[in-house]
mmCIF file of the N, C-alpha and C atoms, coordinates in Angstrom:
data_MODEL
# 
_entry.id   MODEL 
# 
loop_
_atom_site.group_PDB 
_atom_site.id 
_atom_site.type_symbol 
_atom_site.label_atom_id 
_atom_site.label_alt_id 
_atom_site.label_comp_id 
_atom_site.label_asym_id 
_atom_site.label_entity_id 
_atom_site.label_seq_id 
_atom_site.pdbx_PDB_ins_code 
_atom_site.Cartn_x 
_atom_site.Cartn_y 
_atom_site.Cartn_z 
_atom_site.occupancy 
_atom_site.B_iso_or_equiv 
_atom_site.pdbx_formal_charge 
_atom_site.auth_seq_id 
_atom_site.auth_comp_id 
_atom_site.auth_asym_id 
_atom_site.auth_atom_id 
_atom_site.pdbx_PDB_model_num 
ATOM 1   N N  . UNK A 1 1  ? 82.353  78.419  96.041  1.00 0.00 ? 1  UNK A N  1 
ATOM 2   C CA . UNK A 1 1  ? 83.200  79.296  96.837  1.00 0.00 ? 1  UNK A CA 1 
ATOM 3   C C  . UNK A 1 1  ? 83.766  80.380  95.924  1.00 0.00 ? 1  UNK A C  1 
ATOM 4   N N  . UNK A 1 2  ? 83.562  81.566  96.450  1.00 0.00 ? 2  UNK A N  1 
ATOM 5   C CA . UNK A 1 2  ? 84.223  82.588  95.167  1.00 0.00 ? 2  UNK A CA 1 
ATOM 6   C C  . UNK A 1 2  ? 85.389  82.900  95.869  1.00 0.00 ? 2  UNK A C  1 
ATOM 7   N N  . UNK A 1 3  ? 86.422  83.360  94.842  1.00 0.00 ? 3  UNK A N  1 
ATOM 8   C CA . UNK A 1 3  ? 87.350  83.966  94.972  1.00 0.00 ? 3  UNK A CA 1 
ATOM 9   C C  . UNK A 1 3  ? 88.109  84.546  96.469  1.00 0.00 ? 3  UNK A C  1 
ATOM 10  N N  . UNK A 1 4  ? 87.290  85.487  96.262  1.00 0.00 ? 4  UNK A N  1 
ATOM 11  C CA . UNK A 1 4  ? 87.727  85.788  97.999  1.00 0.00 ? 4  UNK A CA 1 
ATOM 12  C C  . UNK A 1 4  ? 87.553  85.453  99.075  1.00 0.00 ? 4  UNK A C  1 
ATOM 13  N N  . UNK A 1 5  ? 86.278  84.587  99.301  1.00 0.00 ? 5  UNK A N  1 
ATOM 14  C CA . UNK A 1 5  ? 86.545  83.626  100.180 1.00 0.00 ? 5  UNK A CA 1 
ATOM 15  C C  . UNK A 1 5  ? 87.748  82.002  99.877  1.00 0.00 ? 5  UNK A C  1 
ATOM 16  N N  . UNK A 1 6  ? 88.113  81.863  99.286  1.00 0.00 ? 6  UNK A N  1 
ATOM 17  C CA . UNK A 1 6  ? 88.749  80.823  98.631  1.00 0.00 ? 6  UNK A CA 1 
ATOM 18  C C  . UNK A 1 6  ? 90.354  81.455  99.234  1.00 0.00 ? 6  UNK A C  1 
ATOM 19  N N  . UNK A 1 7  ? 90.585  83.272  98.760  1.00 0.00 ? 7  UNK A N  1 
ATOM 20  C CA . UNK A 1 7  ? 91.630  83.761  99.431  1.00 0.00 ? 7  UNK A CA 1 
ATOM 21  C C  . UNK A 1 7  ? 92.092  83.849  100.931 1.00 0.00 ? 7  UNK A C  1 
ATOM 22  N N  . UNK A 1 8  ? 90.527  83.793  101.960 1.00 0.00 ? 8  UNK A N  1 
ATOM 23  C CA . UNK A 1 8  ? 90.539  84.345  103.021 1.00 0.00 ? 8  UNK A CA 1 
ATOM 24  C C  . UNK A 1 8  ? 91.143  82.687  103.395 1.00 0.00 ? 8  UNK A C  1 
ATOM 25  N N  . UNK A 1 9  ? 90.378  81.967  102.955 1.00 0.00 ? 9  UNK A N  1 
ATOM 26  C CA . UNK A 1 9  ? 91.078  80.354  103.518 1.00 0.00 ? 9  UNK A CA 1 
ATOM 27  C C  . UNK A 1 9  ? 92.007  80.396  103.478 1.00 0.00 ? 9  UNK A C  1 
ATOM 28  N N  . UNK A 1 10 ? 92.584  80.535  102.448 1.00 0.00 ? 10 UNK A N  1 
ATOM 29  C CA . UNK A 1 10 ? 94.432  79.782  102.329 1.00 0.00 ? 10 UNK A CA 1 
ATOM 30  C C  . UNK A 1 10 ? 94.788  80.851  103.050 1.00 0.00 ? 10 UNK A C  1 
ATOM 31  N N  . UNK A 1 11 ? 94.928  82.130  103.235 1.00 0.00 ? 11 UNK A N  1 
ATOM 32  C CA . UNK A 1 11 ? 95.311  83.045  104.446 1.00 0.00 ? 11 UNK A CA 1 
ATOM 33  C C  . UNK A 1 11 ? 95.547  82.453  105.486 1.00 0.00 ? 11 UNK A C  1 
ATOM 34  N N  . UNK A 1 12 ? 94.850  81.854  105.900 1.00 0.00 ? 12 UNK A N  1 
ATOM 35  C CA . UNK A 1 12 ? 95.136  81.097  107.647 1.00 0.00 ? 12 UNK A CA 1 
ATOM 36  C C  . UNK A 1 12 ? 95.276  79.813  106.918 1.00 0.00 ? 12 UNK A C  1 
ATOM 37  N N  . UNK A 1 13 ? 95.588  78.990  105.793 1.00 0.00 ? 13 UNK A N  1 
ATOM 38  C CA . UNK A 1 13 ? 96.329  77.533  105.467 1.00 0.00 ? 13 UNK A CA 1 
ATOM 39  C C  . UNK A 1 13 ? 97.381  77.732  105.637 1.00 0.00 ? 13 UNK A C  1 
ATOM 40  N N  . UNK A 1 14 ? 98.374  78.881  104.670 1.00 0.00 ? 14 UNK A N  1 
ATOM 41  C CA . UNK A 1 14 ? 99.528  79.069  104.434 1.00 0.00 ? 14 UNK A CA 1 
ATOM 42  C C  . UNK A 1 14 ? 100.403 79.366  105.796 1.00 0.00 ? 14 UNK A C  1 
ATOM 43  N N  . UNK A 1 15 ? 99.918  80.346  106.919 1.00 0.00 ? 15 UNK A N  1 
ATOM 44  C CA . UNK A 1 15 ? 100.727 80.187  107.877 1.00 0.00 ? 15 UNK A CA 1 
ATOM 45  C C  . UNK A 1 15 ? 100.461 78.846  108.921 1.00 0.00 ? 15 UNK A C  1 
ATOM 46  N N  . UNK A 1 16 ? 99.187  78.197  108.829 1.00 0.00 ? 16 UNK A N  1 
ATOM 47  C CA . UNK A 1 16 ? 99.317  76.703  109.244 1.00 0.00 ? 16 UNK A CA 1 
ATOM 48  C C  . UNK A 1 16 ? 100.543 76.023  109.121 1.00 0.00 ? 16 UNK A C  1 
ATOM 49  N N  . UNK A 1 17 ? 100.351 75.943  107.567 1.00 0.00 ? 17 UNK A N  1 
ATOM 50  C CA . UNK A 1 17 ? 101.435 74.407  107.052 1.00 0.00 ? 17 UNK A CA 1 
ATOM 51  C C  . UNK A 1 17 ? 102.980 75.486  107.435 1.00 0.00 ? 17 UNK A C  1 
ATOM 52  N N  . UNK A 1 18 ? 103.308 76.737  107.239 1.00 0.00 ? 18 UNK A N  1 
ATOM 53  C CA . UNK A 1 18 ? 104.558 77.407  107.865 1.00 0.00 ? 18 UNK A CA 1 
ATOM 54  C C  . UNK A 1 18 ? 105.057 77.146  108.890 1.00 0.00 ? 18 UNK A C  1 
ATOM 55  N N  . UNK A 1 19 ? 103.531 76.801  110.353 1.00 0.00 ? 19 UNK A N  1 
ATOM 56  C CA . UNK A 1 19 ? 104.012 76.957  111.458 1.00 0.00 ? 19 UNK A CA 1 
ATOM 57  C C  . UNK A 1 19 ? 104.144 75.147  111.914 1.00 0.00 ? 19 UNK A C  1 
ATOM 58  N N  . UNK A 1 20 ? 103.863 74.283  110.629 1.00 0.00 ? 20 UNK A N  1 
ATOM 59  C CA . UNK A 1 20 ? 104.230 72.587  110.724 1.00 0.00 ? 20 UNK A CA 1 
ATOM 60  C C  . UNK A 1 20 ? 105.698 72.578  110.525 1.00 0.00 ? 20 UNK A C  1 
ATOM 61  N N  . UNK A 1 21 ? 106.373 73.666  110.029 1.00 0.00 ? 21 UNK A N  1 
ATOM 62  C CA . UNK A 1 21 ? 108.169 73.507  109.312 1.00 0.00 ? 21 UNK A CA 1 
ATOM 63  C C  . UNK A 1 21 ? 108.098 73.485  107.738 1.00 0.00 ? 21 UNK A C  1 
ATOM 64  N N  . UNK A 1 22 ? 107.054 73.476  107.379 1.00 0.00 ? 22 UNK A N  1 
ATOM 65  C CA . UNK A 1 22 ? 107.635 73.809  105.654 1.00 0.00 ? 22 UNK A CA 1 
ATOM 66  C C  . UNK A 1 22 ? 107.340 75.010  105.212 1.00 0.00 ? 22 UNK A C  1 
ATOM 67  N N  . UNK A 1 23 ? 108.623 75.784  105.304 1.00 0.00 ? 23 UNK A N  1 
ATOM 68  C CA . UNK A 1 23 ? 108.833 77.337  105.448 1.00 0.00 ? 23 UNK A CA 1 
ATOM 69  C C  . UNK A 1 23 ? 108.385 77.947  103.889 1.00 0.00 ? 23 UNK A C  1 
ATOM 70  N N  . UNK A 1 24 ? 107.339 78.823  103.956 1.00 0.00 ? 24 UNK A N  1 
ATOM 71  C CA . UNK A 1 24 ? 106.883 79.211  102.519 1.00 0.00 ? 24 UNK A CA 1 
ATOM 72  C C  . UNK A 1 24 ? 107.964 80.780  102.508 1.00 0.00 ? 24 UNK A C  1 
ATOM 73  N N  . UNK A 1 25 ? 107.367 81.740  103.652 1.00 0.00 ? 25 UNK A N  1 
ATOM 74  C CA . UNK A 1 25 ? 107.962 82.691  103.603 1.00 0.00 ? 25 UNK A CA 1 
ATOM 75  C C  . UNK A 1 25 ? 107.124 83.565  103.997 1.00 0.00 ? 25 UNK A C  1 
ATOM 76  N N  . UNK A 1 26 ? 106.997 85.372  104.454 1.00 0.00 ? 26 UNK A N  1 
ATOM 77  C CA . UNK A 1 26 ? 105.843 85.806  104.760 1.00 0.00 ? 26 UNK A CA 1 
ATOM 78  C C  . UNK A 1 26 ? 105.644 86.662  103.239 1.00 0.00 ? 26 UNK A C  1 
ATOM 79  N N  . UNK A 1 27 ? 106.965 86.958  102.467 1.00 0.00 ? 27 UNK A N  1 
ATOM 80  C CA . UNK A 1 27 ? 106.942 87.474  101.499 1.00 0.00 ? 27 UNK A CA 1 
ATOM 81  C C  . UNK A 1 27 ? 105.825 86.875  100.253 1.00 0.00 ? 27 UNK A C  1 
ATOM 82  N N  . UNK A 1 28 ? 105.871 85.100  100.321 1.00 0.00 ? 28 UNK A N  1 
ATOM 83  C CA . UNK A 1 28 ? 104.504 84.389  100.083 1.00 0.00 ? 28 UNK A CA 1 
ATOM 84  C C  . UNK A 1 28 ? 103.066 84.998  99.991  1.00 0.00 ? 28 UNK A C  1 
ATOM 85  N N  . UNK A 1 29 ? 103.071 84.798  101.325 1.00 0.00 ? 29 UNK A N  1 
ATOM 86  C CA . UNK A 1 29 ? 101.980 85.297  101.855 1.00 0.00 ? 29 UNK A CA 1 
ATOM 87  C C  . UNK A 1 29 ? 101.503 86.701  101.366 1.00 0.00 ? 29 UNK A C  1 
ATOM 88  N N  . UNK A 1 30 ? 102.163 87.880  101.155 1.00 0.00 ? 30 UNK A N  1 
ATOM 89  C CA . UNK A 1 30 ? 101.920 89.101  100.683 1.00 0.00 ? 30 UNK A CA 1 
ATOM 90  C C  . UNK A 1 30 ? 101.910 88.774  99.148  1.00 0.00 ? 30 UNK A C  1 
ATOM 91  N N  . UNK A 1 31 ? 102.368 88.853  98.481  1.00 0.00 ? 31 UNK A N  1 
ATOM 92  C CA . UNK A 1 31 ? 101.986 88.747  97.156  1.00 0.00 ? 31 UNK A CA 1 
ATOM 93  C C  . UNK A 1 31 ? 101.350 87.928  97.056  1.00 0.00 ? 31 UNK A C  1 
ATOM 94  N N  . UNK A 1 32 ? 101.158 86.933  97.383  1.00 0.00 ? 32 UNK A N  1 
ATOM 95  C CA . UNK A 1 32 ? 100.055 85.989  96.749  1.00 0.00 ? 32 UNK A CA 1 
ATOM 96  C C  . UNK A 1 32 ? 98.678  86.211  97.047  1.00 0.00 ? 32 UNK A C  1 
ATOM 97  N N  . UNK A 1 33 ? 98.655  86.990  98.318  1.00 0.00 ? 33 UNK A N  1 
ATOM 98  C CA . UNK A 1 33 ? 97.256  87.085  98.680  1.00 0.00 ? 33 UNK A CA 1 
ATOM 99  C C  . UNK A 1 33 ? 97.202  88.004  99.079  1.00 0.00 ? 33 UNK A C  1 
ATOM 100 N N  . UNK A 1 34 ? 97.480  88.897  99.782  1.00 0.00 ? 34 UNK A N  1 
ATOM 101 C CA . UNK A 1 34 ? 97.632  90.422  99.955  1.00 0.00 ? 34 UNK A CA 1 
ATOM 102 C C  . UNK A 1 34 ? 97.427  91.361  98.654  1.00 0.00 ? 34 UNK A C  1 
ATOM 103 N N  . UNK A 1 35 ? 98.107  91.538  98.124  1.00 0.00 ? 35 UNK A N  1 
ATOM 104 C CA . UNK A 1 35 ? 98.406  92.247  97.038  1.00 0.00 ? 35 UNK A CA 1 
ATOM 105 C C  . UNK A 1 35 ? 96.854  92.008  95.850  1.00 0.00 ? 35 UNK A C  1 
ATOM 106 N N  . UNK A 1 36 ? 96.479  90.812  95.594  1.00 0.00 ? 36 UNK A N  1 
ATOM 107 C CA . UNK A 1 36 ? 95.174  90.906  95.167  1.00 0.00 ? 36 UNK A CA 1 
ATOM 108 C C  . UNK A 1 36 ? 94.140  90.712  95.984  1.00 0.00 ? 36 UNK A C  1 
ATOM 109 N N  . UNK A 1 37 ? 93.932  90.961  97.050  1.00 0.00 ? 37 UNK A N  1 
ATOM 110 C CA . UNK A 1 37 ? 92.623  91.090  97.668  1.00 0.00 ? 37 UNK A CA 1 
ATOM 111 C C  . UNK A 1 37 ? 92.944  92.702  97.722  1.00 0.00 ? 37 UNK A C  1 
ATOM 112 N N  . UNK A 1 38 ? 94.235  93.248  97.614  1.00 0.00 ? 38 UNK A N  1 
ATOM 113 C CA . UNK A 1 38 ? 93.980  94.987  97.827  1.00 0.00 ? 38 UNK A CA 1 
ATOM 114 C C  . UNK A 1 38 ? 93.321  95.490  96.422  1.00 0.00 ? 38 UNK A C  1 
ATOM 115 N N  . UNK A 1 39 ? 94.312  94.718  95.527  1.00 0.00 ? 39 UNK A N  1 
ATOM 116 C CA . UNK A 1 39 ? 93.444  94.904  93.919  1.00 0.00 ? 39 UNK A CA 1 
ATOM 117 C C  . UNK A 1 39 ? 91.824  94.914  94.114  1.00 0.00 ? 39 UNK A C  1 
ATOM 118 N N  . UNK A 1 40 ? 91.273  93.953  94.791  1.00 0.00 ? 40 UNK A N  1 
ATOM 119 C CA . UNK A 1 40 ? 89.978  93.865  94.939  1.00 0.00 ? 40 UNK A CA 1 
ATOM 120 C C  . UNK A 1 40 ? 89.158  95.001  95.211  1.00 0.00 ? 40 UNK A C  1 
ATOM 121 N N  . UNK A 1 41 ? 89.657  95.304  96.189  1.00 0.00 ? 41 UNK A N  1 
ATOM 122 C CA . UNK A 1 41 ? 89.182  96.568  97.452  1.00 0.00 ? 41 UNK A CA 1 
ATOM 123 C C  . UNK A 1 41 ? 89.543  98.062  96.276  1.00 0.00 ? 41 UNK A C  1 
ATOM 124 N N  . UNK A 1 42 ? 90.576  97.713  96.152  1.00 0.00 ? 42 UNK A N  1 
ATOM 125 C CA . UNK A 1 42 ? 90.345  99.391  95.215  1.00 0.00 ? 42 UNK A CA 1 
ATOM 126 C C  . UNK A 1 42 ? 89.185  99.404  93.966  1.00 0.00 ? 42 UNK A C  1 
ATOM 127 N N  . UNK A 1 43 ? 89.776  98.369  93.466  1.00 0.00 ? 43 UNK A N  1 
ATOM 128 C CA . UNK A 1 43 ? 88.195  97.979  92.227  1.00 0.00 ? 43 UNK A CA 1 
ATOM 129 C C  . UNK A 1 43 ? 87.032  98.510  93.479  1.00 0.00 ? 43 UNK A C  1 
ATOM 130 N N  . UNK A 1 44 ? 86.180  97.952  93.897  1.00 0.00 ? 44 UNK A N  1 
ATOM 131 C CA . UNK A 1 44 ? 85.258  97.730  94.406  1.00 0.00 ? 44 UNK A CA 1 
ATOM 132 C C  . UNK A 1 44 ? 85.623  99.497  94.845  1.00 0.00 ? 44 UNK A C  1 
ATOM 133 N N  . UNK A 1 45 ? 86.537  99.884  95.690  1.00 0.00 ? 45 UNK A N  1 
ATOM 134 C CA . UNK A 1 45 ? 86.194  101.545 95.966  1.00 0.00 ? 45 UNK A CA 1 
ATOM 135 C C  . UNK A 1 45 ? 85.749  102.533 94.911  1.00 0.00 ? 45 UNK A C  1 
ATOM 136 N N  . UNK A 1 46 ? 87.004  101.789 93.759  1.00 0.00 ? 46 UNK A N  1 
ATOM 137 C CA . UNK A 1 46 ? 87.092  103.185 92.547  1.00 0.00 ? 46 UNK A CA 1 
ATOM 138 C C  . UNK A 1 46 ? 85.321  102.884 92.014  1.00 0.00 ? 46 UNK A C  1 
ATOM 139 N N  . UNK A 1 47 ? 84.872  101.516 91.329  1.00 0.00 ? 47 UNK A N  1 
ATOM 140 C CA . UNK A 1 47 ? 83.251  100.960 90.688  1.00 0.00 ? 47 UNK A CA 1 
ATOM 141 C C  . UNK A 1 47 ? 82.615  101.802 91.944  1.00 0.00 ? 47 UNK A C  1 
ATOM 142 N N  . UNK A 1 48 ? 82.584  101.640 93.084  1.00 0.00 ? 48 UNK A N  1 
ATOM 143 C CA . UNK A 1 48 ? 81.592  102.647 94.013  1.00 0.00 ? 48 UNK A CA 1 
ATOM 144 C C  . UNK A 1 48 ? 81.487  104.224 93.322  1.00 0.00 ? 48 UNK A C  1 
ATOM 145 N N  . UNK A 1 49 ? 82.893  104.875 93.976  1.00 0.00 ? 49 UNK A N  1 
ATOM 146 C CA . UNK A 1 49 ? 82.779  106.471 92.939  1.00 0.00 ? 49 UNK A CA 1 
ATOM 147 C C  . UNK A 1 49 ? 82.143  106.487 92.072  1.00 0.00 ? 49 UNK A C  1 
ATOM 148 N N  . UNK A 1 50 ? 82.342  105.648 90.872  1.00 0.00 ? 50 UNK A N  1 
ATOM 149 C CA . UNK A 1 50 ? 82.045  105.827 89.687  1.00 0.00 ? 50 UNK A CA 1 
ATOM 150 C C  . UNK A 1 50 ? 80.608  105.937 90.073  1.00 0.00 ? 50 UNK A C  1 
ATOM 151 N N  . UNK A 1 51 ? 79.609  104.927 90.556  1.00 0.00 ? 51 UNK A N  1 
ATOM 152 C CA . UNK A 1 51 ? 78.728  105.023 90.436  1.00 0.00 ? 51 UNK A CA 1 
ATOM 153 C C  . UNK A 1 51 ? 77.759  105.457 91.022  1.00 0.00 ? 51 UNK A C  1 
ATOM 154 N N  . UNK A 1 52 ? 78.443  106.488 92.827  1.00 0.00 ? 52 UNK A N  1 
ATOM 155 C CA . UNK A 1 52 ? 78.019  107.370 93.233  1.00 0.00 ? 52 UNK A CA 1 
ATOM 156 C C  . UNK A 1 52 ? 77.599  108.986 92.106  1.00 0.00 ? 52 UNK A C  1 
ATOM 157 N N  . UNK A 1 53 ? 79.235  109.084 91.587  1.00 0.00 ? 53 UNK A N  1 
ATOM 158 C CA . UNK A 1 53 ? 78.908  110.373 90.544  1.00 0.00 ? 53 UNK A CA 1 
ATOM 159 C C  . UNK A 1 53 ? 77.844  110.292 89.513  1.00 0.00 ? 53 UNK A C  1 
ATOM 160 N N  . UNK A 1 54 ? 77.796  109.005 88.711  1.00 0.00 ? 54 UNK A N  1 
ATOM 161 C CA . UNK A 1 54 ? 77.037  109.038 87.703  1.00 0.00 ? 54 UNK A CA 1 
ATOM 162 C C  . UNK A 1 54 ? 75.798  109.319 88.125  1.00 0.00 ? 54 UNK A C  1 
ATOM 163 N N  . UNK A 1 55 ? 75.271  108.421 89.509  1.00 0.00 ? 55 UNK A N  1 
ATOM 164 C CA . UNK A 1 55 ? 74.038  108.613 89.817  1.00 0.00 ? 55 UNK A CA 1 
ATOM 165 C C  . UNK A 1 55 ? 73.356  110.165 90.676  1.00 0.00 ? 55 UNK A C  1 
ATOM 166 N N  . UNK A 1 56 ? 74.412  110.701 90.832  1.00 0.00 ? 56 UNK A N  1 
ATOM 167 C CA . UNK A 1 56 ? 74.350  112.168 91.037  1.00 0.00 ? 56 UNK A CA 1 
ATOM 168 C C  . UNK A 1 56 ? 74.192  113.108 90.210  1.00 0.00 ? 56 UNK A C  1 
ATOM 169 N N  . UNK A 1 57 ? 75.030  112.756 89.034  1.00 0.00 ? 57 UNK A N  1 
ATOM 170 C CA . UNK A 1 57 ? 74.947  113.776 87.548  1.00 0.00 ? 57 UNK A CA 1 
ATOM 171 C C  . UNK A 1 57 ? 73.249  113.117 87.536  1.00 0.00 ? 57 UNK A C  1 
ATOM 172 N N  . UNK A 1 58 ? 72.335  112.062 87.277  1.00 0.00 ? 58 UNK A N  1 
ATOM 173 C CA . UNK A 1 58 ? 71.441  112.158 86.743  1.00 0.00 ? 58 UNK A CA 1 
ATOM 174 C C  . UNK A 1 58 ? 70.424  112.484 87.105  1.00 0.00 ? 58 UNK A C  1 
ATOM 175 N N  . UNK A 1 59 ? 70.695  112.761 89.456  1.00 0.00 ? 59 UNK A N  1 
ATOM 176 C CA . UNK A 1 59 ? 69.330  113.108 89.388  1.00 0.00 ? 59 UNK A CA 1 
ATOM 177 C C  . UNK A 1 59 ? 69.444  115.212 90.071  1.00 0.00 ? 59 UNK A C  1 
ATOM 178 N N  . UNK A 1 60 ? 70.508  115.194 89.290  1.00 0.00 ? 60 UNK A N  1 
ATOM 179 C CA . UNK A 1 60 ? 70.793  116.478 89.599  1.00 0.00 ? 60 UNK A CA 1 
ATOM 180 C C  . UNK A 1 60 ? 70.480  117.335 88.425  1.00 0.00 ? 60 UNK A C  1 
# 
């Protein structure tokens, strides 16, 4: 299981066991898993650019 699927799970665990009474918080929920799956997504946007331009400088 990689990473982000491993994130997308506990996403819907964490408000599970919340909505049993053991109050995590939603603030939880955003930093812990929010905040690096966005890390993810920008990596993965900015590595795209990068390697749209490069491959443009070379066959240009």
């Amino acid at each position: 299981m990689t990473i982000f699927n491993l994130e997308i799970v506990l996403i819907f665990i964490i408000p599970s066991i919340d909505m049993m009474g053991h109050y995590l918080g939603v603030w939880y929920v955003i930093v812990v898993f929010a905040v690096p799956l966005l890390t993810i997504e920008l990596f993965v946007v900015r590595l795209n650019k990068i390697k749209d331009e490069a491959s443009g400088i070379r066959t240009n």
